[in-house]
PyMOL Python script that loads the backbone (N, CA, C, O; Angstrom):
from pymol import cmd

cmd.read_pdbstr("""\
ATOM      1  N   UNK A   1      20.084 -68.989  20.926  1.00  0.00           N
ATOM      2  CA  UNK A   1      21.025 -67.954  21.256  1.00  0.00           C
ATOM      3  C   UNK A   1      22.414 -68.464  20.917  1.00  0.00           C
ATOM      4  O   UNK A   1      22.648 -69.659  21.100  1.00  0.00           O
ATOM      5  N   UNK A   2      23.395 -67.627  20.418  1.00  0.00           N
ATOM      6  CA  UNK A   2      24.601 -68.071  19.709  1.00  0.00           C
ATOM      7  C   UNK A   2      25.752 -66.643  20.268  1.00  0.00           C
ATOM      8  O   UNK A   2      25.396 -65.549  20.706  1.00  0.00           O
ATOM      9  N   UNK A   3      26.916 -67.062  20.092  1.00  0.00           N
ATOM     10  CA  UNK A   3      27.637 -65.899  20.145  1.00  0.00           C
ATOM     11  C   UNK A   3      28.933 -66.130  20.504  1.00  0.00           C
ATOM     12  O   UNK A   3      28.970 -66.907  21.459  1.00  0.00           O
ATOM     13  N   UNK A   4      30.226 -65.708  20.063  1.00  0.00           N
ATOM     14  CA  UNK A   4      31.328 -66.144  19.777  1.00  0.00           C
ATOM     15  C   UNK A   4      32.616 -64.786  20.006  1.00  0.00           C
ATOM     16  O   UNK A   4      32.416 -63.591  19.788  1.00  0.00           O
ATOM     17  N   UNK A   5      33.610 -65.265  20.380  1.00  0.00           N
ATOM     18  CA  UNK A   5      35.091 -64.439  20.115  1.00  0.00           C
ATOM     19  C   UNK A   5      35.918 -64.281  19.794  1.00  0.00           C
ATOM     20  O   UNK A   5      36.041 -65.503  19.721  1.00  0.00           O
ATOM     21  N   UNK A   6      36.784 -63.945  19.462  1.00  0.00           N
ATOM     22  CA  UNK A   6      38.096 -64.172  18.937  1.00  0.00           C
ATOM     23  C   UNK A   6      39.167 -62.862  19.646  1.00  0.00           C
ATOM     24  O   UNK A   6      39.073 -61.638  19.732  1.00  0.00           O
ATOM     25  N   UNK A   7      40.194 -63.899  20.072  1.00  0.00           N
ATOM     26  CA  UNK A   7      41.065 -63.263  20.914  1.00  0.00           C
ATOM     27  C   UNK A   7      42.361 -63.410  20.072  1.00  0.00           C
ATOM     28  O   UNK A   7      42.600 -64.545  19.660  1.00  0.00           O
ATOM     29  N   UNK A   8      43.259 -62.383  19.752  1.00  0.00           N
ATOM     30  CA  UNK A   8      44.535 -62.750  19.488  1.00  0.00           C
ATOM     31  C   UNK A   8      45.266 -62.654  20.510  1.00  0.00           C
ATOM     32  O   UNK A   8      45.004 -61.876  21.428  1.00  0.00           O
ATOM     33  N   UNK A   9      46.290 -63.436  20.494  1.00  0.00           N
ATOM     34  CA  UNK A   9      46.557 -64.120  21.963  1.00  0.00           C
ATOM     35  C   UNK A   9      48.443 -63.339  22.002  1.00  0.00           C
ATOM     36  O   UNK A   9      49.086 -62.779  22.890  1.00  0.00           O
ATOM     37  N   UNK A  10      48.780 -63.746  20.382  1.00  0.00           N
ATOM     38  CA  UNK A  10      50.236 -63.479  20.232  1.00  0.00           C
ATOM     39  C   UNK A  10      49.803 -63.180  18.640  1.00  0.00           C
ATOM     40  O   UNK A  10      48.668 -63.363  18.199  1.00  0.00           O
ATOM     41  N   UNK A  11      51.236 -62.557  17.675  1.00  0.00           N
ATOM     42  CA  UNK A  11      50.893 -62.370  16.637  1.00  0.00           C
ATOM     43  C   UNK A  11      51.080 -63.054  15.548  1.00  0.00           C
ATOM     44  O   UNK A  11      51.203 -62.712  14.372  1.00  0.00           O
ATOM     45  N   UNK A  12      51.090 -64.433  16.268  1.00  0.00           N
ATOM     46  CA  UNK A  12      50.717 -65.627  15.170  1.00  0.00           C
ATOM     47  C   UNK A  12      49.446 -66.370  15.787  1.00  0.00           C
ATOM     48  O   UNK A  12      48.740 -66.950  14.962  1.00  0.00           O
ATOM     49  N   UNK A  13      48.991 -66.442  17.362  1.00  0.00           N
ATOM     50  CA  UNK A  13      47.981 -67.023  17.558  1.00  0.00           C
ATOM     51  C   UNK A  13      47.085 -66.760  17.672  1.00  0.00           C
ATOM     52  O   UNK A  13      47.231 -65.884  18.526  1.00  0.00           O
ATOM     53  N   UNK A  14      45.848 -66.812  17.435  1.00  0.00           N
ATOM     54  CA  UNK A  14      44.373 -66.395  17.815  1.00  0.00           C
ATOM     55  C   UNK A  14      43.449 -67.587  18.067  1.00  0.00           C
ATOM     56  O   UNK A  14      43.170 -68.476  17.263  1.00  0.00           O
ATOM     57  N   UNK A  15      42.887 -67.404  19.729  1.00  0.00           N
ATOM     58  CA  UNK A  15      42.034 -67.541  20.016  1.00  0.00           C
ATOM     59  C   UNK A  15      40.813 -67.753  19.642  1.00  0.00           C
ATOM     60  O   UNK A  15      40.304 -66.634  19.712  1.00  0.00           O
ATOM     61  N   UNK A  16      39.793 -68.690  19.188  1.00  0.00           N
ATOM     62  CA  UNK A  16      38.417 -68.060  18.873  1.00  0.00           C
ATOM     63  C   UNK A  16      37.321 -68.861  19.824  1.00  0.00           C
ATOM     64  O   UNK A  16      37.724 -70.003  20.046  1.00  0.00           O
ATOM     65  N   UNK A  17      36.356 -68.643  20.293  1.00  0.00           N
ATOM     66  CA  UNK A  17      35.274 -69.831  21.249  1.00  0.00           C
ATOM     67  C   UNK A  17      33.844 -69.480  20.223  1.00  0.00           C
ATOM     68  O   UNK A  17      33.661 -68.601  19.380  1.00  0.00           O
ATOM     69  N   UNK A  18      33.180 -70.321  20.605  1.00  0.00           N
ATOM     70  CA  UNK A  18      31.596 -70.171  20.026  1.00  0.00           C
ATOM     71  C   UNK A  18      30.878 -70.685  20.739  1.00  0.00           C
ATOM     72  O   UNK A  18      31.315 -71.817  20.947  1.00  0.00           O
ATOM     73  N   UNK A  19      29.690 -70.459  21.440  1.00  0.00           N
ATOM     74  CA  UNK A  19      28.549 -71.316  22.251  1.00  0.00           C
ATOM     75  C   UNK A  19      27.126 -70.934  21.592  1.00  0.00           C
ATOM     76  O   UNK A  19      26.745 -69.986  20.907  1.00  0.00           O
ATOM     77  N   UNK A  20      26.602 -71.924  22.030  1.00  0.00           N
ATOM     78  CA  UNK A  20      25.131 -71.518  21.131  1.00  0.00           C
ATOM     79  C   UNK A  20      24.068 -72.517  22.134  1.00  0.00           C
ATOM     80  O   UNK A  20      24.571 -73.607  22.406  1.00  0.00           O
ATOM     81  N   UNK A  21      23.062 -72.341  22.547  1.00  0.00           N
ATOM     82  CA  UNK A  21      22.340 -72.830  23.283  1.00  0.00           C
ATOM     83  C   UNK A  21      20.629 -72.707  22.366  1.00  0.00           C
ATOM     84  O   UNK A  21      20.498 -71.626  21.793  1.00  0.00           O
ATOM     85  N   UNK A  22      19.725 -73.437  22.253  1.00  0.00           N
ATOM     86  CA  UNK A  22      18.794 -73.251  21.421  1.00  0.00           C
ATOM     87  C   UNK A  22      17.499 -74.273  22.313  1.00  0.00           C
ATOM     88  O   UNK A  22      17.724 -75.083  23.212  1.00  0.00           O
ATOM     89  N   UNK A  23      16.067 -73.887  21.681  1.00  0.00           N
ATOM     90  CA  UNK A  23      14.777 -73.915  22.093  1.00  0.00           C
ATOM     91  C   UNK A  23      14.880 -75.354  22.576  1.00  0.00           C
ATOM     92  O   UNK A  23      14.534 -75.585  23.734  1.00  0.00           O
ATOM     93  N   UNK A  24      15.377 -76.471  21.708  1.00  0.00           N
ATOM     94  CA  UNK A  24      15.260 -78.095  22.498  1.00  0.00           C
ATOM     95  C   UNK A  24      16.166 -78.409  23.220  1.00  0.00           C
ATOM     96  O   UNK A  24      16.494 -79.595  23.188  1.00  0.00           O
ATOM     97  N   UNK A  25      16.844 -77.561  24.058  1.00  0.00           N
ATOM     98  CA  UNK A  25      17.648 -77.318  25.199  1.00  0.00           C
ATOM     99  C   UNK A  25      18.964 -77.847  24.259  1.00  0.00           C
ATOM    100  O   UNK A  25      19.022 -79.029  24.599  1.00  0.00           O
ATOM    101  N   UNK A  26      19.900 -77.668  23.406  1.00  0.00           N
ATOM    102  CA  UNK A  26      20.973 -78.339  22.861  1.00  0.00           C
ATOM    103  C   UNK A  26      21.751 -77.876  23.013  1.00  0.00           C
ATOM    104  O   UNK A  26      22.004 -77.613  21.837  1.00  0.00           O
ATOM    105  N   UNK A  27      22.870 -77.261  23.788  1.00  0.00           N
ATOM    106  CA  UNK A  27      24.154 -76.777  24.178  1.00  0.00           C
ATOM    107  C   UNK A  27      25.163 -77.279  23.514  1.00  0.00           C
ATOM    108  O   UNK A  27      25.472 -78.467  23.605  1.00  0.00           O
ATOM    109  N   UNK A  28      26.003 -76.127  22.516  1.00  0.00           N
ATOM    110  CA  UNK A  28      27.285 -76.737  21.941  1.00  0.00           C
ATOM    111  C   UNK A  28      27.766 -75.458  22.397  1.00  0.00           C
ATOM    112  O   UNK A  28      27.263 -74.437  22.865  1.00  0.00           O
ATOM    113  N   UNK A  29      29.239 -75.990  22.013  1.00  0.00           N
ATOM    114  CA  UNK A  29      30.704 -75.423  22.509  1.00  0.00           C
ATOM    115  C   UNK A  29      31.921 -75.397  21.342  1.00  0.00           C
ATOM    116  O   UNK A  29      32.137 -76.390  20.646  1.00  0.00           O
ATOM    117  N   UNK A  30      32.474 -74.498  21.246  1.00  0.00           N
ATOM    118  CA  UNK A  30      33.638 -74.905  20.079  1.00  0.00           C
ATOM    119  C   UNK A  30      34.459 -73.693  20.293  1.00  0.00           C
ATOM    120  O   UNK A  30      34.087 -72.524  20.390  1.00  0.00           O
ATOM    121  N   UNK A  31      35.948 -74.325  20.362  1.00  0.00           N
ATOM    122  CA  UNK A  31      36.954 -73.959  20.951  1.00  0.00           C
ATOM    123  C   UNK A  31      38.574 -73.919  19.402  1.00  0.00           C
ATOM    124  O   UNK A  31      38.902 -74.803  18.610  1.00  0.00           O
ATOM    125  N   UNK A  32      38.868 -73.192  19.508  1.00  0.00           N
ATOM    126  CA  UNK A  32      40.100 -73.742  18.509  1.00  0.00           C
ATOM    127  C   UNK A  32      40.929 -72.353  19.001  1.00  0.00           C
ATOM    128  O   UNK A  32      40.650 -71.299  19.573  1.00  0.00           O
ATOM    129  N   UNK A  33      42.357 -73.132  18.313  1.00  0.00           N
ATOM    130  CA  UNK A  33      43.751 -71.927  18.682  1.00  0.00           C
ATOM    131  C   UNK A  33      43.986 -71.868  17.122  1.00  0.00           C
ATOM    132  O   UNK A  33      44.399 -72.949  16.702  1.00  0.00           O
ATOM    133  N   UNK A  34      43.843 -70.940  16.186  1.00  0.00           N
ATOM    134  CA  UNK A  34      44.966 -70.796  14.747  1.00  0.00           C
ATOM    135  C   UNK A  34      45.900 -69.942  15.110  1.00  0.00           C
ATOM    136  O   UNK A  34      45.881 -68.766  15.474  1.00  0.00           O
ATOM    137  N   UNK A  35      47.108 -71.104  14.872  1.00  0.00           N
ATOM    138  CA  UNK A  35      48.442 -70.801  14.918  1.00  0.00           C
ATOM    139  C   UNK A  35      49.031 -70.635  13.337  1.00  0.00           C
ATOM    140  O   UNK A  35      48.638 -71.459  12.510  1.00  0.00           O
ATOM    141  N   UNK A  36      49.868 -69.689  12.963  1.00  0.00           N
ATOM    142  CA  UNK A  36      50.597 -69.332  11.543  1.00  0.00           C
ATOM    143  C   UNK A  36      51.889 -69.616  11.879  1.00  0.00           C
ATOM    144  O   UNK A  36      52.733 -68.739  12.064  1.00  0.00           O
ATOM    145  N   UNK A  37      52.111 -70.885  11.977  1.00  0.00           N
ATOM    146  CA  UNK A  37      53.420 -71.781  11.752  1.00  0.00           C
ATOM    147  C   UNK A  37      54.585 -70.818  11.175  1.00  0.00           C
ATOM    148  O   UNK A  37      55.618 -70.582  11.802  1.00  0.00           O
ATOM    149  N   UNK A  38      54.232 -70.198   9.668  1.00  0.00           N
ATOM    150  CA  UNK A  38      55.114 -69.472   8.738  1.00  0.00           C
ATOM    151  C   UNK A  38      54.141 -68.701   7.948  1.00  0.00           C
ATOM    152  O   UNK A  38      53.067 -69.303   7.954  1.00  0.00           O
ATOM    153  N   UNK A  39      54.093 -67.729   7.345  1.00  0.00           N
ATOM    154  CA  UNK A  39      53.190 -66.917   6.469  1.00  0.00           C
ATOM    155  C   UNK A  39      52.829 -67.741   5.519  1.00  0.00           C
ATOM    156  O   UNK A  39      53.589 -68.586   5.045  1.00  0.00           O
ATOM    157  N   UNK A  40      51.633 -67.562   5.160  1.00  0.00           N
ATOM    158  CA  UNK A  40      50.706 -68.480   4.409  1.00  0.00           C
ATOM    159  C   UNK A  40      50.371 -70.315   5.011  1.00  0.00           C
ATOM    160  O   UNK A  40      49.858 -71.169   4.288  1.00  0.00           O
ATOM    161  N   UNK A  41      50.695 -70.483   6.064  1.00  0.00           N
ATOM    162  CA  UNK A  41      50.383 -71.695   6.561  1.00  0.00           C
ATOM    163  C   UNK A  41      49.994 -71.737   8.185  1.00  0.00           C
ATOM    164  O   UNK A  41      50.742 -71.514   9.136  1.00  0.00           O
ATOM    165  N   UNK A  42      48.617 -72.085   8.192  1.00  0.00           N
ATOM    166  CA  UNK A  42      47.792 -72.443   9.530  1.00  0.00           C
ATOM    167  C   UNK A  42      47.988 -73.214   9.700  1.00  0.00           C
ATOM    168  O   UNK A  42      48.346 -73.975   8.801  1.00  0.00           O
ATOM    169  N   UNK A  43      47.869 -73.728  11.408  1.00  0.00           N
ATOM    170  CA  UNK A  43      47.410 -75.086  11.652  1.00  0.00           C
ATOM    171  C   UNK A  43      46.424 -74.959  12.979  1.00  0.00           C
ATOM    172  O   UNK A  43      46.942 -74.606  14.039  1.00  0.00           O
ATOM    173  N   UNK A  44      45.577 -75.129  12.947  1.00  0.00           N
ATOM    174  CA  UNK A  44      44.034 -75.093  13.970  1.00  0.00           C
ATOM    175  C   UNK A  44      43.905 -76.142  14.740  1.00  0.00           C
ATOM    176  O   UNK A  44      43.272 -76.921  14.028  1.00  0.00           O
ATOM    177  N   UNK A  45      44.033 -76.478  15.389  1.00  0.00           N
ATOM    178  CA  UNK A  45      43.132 -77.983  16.402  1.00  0.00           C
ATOM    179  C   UNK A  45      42.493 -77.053  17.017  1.00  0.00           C
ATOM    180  O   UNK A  45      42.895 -76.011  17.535  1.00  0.00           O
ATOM    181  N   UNK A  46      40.781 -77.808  16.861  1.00  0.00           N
ATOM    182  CA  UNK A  46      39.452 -77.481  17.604  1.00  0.00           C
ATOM    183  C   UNK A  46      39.267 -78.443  18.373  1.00  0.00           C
ATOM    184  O   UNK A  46      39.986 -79.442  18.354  1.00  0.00           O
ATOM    185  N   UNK A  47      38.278 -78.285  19.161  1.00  0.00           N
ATOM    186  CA  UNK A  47      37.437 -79.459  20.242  1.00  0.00           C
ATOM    187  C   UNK A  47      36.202 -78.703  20.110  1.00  0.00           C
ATOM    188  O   UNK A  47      36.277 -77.481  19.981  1.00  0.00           O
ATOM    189  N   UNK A  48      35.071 -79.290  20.128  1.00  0.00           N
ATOM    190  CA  UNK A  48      33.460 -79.354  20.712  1.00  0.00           C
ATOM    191  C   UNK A  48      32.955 -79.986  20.917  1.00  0.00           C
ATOM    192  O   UNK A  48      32.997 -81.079  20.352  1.00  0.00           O
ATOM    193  N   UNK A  49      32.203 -79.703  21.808  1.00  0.00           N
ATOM    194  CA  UNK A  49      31.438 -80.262  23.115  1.00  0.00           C
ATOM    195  C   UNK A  49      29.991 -79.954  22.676  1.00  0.00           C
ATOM    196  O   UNK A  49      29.842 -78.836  22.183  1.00  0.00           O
ATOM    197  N   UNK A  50      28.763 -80.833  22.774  1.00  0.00           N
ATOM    198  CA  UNK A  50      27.253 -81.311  22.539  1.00  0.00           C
ATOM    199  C   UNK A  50      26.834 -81.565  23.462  1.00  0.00           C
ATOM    200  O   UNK A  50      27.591 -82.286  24.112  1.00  0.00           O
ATOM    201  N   UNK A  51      25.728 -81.291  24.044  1.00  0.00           N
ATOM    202  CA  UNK A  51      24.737 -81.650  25.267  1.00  0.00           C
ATOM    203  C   UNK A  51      23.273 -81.600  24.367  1.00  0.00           C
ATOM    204  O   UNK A  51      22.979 -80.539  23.815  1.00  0.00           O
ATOM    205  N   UNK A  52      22.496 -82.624  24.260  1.00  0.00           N
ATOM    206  CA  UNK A  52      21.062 -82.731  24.165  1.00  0.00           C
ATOM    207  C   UNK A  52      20.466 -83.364  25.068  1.00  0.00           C
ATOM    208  O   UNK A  52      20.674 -84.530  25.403  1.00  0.00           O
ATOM    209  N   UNK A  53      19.112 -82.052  25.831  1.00  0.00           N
ATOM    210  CA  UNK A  53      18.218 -82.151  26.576  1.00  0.00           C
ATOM    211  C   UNK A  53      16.962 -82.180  26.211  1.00  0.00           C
ATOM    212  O   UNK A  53      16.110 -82.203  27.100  1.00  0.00           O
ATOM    213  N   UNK A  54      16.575 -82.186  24.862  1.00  0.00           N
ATOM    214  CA  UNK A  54      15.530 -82.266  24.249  1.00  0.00           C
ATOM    215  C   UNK A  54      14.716 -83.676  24.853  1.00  0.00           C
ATOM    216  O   UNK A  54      15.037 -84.789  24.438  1.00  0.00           O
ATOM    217  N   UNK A  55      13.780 -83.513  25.736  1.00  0.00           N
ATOM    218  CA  UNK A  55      12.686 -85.285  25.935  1.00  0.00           C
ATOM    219  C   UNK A  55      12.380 -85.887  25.308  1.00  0.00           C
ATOM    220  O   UNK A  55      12.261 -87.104  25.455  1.00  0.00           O
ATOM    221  N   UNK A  56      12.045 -84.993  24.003  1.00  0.00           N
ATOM    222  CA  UNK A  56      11.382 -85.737  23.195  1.00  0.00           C
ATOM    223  C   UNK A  56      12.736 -86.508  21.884  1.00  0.00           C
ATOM    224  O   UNK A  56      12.317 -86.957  20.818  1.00  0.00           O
ATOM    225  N   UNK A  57      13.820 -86.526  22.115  1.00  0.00           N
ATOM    226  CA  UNK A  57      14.765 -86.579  21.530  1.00  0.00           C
ATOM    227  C   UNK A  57      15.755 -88.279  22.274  1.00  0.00           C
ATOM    228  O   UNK A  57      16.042 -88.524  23.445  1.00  0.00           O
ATOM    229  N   UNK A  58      15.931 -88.829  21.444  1.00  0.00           N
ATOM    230  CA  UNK A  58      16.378 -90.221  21.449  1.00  0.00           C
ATOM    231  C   UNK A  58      17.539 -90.014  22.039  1.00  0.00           C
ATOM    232  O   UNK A  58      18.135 -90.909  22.637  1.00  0.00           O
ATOM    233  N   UNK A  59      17.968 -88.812  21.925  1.00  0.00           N
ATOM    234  CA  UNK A  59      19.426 -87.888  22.077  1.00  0.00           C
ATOM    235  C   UNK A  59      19.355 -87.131  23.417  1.00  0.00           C
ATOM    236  O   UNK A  59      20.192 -86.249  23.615  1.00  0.00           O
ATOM    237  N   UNK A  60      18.344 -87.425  24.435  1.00  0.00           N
ATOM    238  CA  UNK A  60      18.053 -86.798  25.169  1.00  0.00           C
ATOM    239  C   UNK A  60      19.141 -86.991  26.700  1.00  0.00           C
ATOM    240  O   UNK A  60      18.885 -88.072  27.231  1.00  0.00           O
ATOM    241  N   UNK A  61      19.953 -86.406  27.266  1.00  0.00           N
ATOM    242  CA  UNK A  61      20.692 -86.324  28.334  1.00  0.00           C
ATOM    243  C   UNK A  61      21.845 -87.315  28.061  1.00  0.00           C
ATOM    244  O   UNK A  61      22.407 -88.053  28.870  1.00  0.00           O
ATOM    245  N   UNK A  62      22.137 -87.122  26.355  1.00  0.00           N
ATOM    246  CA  UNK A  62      23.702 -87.791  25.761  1.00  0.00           C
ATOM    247  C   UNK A  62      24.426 -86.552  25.190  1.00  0.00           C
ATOM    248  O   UNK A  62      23.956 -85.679  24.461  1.00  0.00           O
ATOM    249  N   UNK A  63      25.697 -86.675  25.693  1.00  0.00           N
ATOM    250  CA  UNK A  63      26.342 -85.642  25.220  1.00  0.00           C
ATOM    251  C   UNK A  63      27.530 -85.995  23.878  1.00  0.00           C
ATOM    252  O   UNK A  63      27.480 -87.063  23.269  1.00  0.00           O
ATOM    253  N   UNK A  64      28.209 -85.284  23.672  1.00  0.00           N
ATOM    254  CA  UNK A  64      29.379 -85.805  22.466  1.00  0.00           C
ATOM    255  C   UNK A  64      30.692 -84.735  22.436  1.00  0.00           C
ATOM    256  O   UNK A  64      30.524 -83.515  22.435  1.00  0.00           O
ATOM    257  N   UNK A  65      32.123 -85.427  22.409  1.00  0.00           N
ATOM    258  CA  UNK A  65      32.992 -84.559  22.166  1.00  0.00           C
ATOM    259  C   UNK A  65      33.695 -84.733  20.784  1.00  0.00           C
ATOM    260  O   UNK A  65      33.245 -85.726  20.211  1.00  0.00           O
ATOM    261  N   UNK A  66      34.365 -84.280  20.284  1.00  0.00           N
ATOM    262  CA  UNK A  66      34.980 -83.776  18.629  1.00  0.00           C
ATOM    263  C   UNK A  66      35.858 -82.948  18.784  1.00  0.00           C
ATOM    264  O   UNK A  66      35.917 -81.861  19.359  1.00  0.00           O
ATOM    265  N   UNK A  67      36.794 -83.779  18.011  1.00  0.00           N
ATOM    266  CA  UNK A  67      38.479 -82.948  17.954  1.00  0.00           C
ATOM    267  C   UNK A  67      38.895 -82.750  16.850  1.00  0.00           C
ATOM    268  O   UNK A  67      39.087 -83.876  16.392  1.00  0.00           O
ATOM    269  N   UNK A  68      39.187 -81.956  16.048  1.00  0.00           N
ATOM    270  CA  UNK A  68      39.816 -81.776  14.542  1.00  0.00           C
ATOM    271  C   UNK A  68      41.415 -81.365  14.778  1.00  0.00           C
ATOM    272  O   UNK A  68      41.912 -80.776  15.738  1.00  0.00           O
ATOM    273  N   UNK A  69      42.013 -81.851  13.639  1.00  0.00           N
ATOM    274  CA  UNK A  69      43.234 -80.251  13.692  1.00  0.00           C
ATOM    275  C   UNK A  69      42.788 -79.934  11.988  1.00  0.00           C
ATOM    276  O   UNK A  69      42.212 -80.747  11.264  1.00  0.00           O
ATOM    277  N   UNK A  70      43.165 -78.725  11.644  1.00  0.00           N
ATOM    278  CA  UNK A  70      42.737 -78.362  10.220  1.00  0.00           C
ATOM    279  C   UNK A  70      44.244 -77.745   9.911  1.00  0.00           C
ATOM    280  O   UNK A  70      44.943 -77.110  10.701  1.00  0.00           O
ATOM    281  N   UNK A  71      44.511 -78.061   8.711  1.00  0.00           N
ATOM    282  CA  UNK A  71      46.390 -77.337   8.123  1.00  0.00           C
ATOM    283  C   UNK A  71      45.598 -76.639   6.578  1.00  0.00           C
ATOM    284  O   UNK A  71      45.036 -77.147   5.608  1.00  0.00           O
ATOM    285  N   UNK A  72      45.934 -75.200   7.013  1.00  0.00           N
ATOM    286  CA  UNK A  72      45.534 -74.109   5.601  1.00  0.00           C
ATOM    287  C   UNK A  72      46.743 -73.617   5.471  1.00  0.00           C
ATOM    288  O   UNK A  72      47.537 -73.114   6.266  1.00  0.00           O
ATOM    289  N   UNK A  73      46.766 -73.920   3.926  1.00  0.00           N
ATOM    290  CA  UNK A  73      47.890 -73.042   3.033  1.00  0.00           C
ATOM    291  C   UNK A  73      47.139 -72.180   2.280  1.00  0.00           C
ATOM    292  O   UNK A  73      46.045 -72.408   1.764  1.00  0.00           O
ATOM    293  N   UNK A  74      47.991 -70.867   2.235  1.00  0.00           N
ATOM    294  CA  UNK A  74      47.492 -69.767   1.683  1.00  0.00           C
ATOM    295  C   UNK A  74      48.437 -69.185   0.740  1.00  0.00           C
ATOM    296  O   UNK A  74      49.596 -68.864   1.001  1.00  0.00           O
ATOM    297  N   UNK A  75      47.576 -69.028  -0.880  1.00  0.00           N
ATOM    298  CA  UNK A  75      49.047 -68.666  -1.365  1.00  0.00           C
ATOM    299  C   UNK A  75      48.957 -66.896  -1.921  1.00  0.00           C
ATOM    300  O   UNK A  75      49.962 -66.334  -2.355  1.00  0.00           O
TER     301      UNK A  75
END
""", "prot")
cmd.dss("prot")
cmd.show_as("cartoon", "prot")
cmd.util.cbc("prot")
cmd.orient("prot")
């Protein structure tokens, strides 16, 4: 199961989330703000968040976090 939003927040920022949960119990999360600095230029910082509950998985009741920022020029 998956499913996501996007909120504009102001009329340079938008909001977006994503969660997704699936059959070997694996819970992710992903979060980011794109901000338009100036027309034709983004700048994004994300975070997500990992949970694996899978038993049979080496990966089993370890989680993980992840931070990006991403800079898009648009011409």
């Amino acid at each position: 199961v998956c499913g996501g939003a996007e909120f504009k927040a102001t009329e340079k920022a938008t909001f977006n989330v994503q969660l997704a949960y699936d059959d070997s119990k694996t819970f992710a999360a992903t979060a980011n703000v794109a901000y338009e600095l100036v027309p034709g230029f983004t700048i994004t910082p994300e975070v997500s968040y990992t949970k694996w509950d899978d038993k049979n998985s080496v990966l089993k009741g370890e989680d993980a976090w992840q931070g990006m920022v991403r800079f898009q020029r648009s011409f």
